[in-house]
Backbone bond lengths (Angstrom), bond angles and torsions (degrees), N, CA, C in turn:
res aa  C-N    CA-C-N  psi(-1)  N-CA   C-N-CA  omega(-1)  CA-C   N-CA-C  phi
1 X - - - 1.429 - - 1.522 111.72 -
2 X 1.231 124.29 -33.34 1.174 119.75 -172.40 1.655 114.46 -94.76
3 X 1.638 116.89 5.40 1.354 99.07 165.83 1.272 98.97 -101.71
4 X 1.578 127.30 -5.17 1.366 128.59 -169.24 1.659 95.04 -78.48
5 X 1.046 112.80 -33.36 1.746 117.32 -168.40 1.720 89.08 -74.47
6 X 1.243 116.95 -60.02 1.552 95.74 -164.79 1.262 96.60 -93.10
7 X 1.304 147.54 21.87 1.647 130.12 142.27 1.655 123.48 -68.36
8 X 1.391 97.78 -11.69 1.552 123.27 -171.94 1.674 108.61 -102.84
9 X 1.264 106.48 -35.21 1.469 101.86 176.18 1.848 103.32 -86.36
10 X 1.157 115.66 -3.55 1.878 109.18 170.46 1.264 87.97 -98.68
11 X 1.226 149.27 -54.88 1.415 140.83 -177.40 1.482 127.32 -17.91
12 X 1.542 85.46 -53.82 1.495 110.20 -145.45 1.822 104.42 -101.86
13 X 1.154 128.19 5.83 1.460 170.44 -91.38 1.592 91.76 -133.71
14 X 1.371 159.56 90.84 1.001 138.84 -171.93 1.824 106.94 -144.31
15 X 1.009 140.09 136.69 1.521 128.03 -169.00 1.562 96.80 -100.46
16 X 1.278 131.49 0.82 1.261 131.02 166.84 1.579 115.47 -89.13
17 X 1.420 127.06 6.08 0.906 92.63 165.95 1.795 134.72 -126.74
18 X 1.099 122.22 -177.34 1.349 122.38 177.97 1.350 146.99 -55.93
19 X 1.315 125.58 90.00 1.783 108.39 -171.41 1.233 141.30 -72.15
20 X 1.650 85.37 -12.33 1.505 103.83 -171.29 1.514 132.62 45.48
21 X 1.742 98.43 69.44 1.211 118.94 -150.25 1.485 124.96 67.03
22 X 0.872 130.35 11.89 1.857 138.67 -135.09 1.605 80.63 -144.34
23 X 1.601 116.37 141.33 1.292 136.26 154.69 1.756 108.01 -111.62
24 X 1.177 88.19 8.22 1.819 68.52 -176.71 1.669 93.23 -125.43
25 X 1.346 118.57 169.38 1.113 141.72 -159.55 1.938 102.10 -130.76
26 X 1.307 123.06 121.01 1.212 126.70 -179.12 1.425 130.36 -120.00
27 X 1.338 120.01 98.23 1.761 131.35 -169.86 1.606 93.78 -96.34
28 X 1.747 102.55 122.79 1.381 118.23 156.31 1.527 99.54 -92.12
29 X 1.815 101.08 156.58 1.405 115.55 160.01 1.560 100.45 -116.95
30 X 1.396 113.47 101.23 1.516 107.33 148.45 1.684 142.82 -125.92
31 X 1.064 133.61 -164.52 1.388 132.71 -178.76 1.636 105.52 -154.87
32 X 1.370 108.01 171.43 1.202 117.72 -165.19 1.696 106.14 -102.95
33 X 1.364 114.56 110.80 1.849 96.46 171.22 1.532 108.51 -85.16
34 X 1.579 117.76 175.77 1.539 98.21 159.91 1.876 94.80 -152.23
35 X 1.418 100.65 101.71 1.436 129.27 -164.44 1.433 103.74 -63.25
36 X 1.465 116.61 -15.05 1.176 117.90 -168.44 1.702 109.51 -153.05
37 X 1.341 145.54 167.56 1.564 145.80 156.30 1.255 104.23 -66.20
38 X 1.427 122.37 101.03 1.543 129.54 -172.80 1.223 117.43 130.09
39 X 1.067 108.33 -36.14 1.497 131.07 -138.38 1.981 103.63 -109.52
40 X 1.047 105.13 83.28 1.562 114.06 150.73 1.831 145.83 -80.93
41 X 0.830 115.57 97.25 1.599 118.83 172.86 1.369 122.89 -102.90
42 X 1.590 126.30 123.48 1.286 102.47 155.40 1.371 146.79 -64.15
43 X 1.064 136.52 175.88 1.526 120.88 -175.80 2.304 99.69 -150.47
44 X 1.402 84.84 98.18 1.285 90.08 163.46 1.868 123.34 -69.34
45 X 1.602 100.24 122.02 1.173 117.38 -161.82 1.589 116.42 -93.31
46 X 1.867 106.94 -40.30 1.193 114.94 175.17 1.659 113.84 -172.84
47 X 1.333 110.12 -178.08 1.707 99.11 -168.88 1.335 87.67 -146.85
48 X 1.689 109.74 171.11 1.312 129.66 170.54 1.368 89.29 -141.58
49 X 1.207 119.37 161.01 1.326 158.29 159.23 1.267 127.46 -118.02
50 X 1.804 136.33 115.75 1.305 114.98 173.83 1.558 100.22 -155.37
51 X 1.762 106.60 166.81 0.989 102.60 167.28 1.487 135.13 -36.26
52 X 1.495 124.10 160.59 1.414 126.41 168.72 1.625 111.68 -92.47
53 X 1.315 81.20 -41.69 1.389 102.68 -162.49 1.889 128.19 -113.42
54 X 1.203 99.50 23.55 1.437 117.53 154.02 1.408 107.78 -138.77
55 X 1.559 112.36 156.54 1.710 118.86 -155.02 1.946 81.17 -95.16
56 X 1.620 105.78 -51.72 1.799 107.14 -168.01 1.252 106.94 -85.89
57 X 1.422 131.81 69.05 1.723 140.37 171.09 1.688 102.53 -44.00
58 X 1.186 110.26 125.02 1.860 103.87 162.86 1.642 95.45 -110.83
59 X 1.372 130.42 -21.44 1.226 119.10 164.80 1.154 144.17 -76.51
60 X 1.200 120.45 44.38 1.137 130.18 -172.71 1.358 129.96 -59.12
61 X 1.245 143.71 140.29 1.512 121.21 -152.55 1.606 103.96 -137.79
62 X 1.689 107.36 62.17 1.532 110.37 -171.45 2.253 111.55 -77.24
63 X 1.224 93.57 149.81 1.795 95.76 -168.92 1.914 91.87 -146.95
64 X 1.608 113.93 130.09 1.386 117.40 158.70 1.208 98.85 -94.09
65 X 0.985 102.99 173.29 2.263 120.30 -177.26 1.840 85.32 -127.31
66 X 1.492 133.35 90.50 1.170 150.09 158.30 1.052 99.01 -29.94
67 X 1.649 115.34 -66.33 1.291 117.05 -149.92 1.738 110.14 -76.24
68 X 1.587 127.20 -10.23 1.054 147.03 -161.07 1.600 84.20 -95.33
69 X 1.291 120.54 -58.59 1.957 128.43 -166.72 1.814 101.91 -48.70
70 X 2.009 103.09 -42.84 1.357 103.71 -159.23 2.003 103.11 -60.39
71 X 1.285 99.12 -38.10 1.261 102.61 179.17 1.779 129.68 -76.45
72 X 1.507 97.46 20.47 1.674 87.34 165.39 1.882 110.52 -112.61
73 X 1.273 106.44 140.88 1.243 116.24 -164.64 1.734 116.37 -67.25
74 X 1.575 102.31 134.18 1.308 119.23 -158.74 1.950 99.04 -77.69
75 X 1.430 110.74 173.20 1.474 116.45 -160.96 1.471 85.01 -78.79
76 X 1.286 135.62 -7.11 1.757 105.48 -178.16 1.927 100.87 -106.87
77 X 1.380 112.27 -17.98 0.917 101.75 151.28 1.555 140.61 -45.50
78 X 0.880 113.10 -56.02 1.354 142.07 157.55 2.097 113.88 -17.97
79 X 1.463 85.25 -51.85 1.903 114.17 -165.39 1.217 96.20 -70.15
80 X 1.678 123.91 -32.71 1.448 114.29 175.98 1.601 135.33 -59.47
């Protein structure tokens, strides 16, 4: 997850665009659980943070949400 987050924050990398007051640029990683038959939630997994306005960021400001990871369902879960 975390080279996917910062393969996505160089990706996504553009000097055209807008911060709207904002210099930084913000990539969620999430997925969909569904806790129930009907029942959809997203589940934020992880974030990046990066410059707007430099192309070579060394500050990069990557964060997982643990407690968000504990709650996606394991492969035997799944089997039920």
């Amino acid at each position: 997850m975390i080279a996917t987050l910062r393969q996505a924050s160089d990706d996504l990398y553009s000097p055209g665009r807008l911060g709207l007051g904002k210099n930084r640029l913000t990539i969620r990683l999430r997925t969909v659980i569904h806790p129930e038959e009907g029942v959809s939630v997203p589940l934020y997994l992880g974030e990046v943070q990066r410059s707007l306005t430099q192309r070579e960021d060394n500050g990069l400001k990557l964060q997982l949400f643990p407690e968000n990871l504990a709650q996606l369902p394991t492969p035997t879960d799944l089997e039920e």
